[in-house]
PyMOL CGO cylinders between C-alpha atoms (Angstrom):
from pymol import cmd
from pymol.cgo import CYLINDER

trace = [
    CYLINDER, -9.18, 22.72, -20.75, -12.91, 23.84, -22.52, 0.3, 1, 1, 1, 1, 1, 1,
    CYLINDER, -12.91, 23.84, -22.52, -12.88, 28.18, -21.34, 0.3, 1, 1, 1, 1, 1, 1,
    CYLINDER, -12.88, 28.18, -21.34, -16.65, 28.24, -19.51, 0.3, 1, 1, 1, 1, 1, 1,
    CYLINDER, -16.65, 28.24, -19.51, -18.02, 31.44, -20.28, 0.3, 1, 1, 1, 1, 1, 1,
    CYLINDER, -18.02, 31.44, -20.28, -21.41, 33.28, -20.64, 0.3, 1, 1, 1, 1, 1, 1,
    CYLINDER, -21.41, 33.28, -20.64, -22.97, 36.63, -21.26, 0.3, 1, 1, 1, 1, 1, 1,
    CYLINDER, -22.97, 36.63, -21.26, -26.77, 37.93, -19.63, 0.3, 1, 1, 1, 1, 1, 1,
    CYLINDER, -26.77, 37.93, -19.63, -29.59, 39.28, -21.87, 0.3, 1, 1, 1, 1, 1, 1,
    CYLINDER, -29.59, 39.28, -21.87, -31.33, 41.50, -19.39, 0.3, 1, 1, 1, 1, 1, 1,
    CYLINDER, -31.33, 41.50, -19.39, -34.89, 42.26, -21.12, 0.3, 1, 1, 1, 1, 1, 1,
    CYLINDER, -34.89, 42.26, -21.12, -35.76, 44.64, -19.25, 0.3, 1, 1, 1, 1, 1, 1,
    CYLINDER, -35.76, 44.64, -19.25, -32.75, 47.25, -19.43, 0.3, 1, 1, 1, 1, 1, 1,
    CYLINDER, -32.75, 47.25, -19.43, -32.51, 45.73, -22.68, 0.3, 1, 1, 1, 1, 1, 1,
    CYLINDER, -32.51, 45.73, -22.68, -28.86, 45.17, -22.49, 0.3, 1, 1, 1, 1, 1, 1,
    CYLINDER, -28.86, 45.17, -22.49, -25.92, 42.12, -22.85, 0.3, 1, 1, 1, 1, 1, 1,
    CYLINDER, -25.92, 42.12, -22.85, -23.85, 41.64, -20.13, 0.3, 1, 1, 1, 1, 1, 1,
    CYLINDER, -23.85, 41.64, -20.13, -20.35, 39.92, -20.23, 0.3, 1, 1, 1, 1, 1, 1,
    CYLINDER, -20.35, 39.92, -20.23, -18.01, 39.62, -17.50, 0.3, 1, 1, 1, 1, 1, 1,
    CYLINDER, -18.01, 39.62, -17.50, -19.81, 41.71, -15.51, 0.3, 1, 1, 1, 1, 1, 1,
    CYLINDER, -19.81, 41.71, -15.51, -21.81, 39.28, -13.40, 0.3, 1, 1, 1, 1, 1, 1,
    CYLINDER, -21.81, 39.28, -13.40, -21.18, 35.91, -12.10, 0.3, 1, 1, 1, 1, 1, 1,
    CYLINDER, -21.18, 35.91, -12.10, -23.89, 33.13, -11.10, 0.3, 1, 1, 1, 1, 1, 1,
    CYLINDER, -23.89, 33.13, -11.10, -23.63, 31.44, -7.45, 0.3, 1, 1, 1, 1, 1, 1,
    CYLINDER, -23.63, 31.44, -7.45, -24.59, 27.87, -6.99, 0.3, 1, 1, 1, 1, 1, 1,
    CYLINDER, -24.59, 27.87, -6.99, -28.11, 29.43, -5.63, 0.3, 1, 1, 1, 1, 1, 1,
    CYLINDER, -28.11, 29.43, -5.63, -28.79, 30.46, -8.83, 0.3, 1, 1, 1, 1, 1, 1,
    CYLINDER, -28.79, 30.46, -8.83, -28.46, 34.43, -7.74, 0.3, 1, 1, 1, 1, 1, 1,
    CYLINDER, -28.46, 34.43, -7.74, -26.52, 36.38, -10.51, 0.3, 1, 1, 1, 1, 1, 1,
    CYLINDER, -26.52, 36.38, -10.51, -24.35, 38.92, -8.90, 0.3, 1, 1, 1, 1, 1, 1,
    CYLINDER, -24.35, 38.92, -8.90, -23.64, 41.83, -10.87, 0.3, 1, 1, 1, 1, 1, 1,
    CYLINDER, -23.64, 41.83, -10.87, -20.09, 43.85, -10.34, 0.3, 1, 1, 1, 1, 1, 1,
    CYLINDER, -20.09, 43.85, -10.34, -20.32, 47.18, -9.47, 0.3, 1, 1, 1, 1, 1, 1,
    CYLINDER, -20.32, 47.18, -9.47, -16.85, 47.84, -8.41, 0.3, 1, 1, 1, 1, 1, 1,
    CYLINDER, -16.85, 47.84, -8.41, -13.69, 46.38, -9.48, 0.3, 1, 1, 1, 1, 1, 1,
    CYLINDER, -13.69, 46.38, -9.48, -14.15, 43.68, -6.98, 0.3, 1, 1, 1, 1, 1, 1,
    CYLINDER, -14.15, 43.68, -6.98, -17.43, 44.31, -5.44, 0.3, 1, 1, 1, 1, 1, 1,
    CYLINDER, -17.43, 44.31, -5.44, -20.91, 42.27, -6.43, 0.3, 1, 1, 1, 1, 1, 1,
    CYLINDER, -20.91, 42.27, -6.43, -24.14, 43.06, -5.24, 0.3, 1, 1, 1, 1, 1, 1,
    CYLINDER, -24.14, 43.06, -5.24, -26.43, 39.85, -5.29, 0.3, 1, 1, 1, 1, 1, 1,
    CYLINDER, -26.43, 39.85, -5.29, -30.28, 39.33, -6.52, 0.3, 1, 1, 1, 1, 1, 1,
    CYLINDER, -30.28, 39.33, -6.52, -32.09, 36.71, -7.89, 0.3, 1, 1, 1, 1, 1, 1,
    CYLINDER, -32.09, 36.71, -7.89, -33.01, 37.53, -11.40, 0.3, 1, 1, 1, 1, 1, 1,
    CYLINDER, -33.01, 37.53, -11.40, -35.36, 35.51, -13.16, 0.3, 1, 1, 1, 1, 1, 1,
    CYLINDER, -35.36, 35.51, -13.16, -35.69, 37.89, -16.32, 0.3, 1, 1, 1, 1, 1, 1,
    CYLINDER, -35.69, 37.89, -16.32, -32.01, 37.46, -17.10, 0.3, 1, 1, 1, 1, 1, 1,
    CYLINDER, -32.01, 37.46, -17.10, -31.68, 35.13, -19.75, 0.3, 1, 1, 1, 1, 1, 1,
    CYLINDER, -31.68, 35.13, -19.75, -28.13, 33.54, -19.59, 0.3, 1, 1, 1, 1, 1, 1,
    CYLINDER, -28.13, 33.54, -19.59, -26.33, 32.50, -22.63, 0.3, 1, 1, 1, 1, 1, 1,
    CYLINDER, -26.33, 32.50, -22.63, -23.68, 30.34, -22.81, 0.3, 1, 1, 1, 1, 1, 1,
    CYLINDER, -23.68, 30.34, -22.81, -20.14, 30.41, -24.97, 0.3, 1, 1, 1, 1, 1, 1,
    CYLINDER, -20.14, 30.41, -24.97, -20.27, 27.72, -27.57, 0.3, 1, 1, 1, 1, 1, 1,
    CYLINDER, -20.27, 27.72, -27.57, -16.20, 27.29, -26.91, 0.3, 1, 1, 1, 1, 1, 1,
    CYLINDER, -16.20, 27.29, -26.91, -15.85, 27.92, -30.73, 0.3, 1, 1, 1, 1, 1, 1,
    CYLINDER, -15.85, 27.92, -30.73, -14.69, 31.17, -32.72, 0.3, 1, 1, 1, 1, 1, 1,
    CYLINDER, -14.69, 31.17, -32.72, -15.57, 32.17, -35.90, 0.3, 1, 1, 1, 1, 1, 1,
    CYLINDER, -15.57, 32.17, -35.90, -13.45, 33.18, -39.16, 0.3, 1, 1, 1, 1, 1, 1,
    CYLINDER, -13.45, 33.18, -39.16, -12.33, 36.53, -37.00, 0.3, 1, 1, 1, 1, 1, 1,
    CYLINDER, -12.33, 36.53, -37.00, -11.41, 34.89, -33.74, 0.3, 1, 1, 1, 1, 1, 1,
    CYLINDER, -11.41, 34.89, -33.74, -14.83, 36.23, -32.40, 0.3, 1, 1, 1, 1, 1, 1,
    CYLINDER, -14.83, 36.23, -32.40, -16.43, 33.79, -29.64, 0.3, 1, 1, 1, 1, 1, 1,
    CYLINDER, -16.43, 33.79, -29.64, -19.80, 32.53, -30.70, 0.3, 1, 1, 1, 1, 1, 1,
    CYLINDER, -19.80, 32.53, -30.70, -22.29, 32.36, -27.56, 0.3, 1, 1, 1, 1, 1, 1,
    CYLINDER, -22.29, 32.36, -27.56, -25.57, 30.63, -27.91, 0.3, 1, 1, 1, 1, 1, 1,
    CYLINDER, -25.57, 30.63, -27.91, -28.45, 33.33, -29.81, 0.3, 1, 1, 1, 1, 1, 1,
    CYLINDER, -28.45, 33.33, -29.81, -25.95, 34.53, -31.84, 0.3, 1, 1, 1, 1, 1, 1,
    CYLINDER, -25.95, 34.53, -31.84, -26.40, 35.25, -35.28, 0.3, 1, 1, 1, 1, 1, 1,
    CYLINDER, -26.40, 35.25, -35.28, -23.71, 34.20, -37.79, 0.3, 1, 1, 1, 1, 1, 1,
    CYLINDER, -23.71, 34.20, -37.79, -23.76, 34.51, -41.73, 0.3, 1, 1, 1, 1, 1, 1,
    CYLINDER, -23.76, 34.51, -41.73, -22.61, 32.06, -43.69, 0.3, 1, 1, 1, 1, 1, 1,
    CYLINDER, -22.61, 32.06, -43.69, -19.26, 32.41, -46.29, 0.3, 1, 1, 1, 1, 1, 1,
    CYLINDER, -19.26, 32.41, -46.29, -20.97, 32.26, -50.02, 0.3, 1, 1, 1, 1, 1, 1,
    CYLINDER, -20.97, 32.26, -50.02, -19.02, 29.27, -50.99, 0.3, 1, 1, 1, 1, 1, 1,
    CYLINDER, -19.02, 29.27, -50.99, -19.59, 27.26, -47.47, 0.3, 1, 1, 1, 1, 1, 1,
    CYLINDER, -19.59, 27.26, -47.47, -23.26, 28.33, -48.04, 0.3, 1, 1, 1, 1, 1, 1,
    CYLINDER, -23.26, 28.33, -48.04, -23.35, 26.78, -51.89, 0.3, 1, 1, 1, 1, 1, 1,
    CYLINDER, -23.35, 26.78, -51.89, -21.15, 23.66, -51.00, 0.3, 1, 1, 1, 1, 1, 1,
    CYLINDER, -21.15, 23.66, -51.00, -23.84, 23.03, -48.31, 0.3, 1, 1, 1, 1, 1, 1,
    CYLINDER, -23.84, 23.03, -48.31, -26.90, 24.08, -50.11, 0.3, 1, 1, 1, 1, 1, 1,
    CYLINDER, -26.90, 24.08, -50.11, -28.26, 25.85, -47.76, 0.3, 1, 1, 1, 1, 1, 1,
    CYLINDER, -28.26, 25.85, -47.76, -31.60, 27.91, -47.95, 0.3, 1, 1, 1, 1, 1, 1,
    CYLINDER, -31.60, 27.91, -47.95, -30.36, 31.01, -45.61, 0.3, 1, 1, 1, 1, 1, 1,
    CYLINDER, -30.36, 31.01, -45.61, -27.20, 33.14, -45.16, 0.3, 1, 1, 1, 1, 1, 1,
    CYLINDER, -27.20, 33.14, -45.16, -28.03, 34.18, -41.75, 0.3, 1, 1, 1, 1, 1, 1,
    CYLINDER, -28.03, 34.18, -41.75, -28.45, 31.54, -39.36, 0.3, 1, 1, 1, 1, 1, 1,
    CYLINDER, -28.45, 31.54, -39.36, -29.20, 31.19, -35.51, 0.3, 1, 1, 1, 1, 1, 1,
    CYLINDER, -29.20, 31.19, -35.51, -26.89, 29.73, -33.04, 0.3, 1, 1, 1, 1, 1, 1,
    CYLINDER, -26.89, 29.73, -33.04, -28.63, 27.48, -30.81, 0.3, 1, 1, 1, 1, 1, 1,
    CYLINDER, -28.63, 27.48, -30.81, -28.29, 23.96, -28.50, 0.3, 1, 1, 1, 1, 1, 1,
    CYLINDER, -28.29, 23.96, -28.50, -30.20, 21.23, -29.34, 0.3, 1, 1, 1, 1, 1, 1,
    CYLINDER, -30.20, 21.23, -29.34, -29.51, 17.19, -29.31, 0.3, 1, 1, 1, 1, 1, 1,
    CYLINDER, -29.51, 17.19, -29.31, -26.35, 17.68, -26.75, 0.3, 1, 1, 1, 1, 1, 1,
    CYLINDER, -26.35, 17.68, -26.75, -24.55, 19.82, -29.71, 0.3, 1, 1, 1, 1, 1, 1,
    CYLINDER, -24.55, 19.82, -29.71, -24.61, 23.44, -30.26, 0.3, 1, 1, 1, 1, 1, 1,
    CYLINDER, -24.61, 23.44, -30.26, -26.47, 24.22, -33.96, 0.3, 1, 1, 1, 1, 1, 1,
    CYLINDER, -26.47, 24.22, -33.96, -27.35, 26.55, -36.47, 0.3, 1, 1, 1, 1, 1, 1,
    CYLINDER, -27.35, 26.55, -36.47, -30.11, 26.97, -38.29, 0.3, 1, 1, 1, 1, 1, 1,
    CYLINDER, -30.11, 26.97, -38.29, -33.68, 28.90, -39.14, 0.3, 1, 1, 1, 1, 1, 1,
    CYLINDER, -33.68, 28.90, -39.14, -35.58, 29.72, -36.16, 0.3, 1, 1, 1, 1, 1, 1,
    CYLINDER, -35.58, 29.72, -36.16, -35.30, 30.78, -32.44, 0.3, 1, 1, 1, 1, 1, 1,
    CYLINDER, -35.30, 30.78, -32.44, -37.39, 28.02, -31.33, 0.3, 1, 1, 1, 1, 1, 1,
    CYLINDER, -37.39, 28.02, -31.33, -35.30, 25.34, -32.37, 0.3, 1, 1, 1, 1, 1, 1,
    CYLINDER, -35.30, 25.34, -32.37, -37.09, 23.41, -34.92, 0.3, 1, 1, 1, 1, 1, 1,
    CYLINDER, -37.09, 23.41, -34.92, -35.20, 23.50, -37.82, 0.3, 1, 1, 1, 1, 1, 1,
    CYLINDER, -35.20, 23.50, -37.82, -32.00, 23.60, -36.29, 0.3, 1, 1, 1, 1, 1, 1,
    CYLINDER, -32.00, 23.60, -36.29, -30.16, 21.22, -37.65, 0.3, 1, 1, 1, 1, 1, 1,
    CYLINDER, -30.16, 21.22, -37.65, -26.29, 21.53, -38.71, 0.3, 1, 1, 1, 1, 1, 1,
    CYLINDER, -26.29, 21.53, -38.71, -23.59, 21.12, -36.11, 0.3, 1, 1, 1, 1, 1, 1,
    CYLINDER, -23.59, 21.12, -36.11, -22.00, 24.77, -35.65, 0.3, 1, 1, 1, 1, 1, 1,
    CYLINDER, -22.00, 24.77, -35.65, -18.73, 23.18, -35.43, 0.3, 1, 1, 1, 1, 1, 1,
    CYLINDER, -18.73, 23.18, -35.43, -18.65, 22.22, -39.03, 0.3, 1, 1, 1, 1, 1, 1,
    CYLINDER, -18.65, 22.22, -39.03, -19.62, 26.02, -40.04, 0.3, 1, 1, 1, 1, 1, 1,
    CYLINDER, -19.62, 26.02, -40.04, -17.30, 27.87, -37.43, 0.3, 1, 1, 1, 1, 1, 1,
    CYLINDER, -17.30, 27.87, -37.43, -14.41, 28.91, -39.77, 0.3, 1, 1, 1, 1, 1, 1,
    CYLINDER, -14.41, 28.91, -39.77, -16.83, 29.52, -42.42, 0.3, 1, 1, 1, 1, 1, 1,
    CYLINDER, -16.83, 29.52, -42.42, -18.88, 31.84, -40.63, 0.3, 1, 1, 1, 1, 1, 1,
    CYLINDER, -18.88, 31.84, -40.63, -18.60, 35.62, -39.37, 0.3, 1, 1, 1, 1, 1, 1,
    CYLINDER, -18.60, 35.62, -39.37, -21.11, 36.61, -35.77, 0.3, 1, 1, 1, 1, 1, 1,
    CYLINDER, -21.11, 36.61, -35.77, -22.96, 39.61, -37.08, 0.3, 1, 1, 1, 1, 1, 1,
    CYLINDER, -22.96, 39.61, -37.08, -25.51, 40.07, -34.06, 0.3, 1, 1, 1, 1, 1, 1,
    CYLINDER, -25.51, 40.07, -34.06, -27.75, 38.22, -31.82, 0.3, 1, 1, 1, 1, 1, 1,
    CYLINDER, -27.75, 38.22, -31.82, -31.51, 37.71, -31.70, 0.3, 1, 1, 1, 1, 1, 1,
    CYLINDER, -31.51, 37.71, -31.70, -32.15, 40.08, -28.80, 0.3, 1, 1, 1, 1, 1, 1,
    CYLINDER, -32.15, 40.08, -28.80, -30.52, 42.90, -30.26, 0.3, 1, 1, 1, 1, 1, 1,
    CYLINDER, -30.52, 42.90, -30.26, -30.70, 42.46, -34.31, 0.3, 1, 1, 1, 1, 1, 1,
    CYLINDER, -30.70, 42.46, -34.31, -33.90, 40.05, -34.87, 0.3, 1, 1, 1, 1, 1, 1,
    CYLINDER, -33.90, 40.05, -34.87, -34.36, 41.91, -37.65, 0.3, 1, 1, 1, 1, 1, 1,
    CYLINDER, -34.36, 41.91, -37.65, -31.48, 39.97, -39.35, 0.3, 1, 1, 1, 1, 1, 1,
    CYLINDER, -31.48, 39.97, -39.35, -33.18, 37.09, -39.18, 0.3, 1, 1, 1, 1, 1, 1,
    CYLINDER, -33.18, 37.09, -39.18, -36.34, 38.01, -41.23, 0.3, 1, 1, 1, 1, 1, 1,
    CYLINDER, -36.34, 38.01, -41.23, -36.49, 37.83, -44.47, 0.3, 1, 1, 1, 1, 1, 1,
    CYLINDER, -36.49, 37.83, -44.47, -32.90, 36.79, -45.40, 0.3, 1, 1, 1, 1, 1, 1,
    CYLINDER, -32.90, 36.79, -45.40, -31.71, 34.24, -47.90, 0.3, 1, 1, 1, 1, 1, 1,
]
cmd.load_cgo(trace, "trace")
């Protein structure tokens, strides 16, 4: 059975949450405050990222807005133009590729996943992004 998972960017706080929330069929995310307790809001700032159900070369989940690099000799046998790429979903399959809005996105992450190490996300480390080849 696929493992359903995802993590919270809250913007605001400017922090990641994982396993620390859970999202009714309202649409509320409840945070946990307590080992059991949740206390329920309606948070449209979250932004809710979703596990990819893949792992990279060190077991680590990959969650969409990830940022992975690329193993040298995956990144020469492909001929790629970047080391660092974004993890994103586009065309019913999650991808990597340049930019956060999606446009040259265009290599199925599931061909990359043992050849590639998650080294940050683009809410936290953008910088990783820029500038990198």
């Amino acid at each position: 059975m696929r493992e359903i998972n995802f993590r919270a960017w809250d913007p605001v706080k400017k922090e990641m949450w994982l396993n620390q929330f859970c999202i009714t069929s309202y649409g509320c995310i409840n945070q946990r405050q307590v080992a059991v307790e949740y206390i329920s809001w309606k948070n449209e700032d979250w932004i809710l990222l979703q596990y990819t159900g893949l792992k990279d070369r060190n077991g680590n989940k990959i969650f969409e807005s990830d940022i992975i690099r690329l193993d040298d000799l995956f990144y020469k046998s492909i001929e790629a133009d970047r080391l660092m790429c974004l993890v994103g979903f586009k065309e019913s399959a999650f991808m990597y590729g340049r930019n956060e809005d999606y446009t040259y996105m265009n290599s199925y992450l599931w061909m990359a996943q043992n050849y590639c190490t998650v080294v940050g996300n683009i809410y936290q480390n953008p910088e990783l992004l820029e500038n990198n080849k």
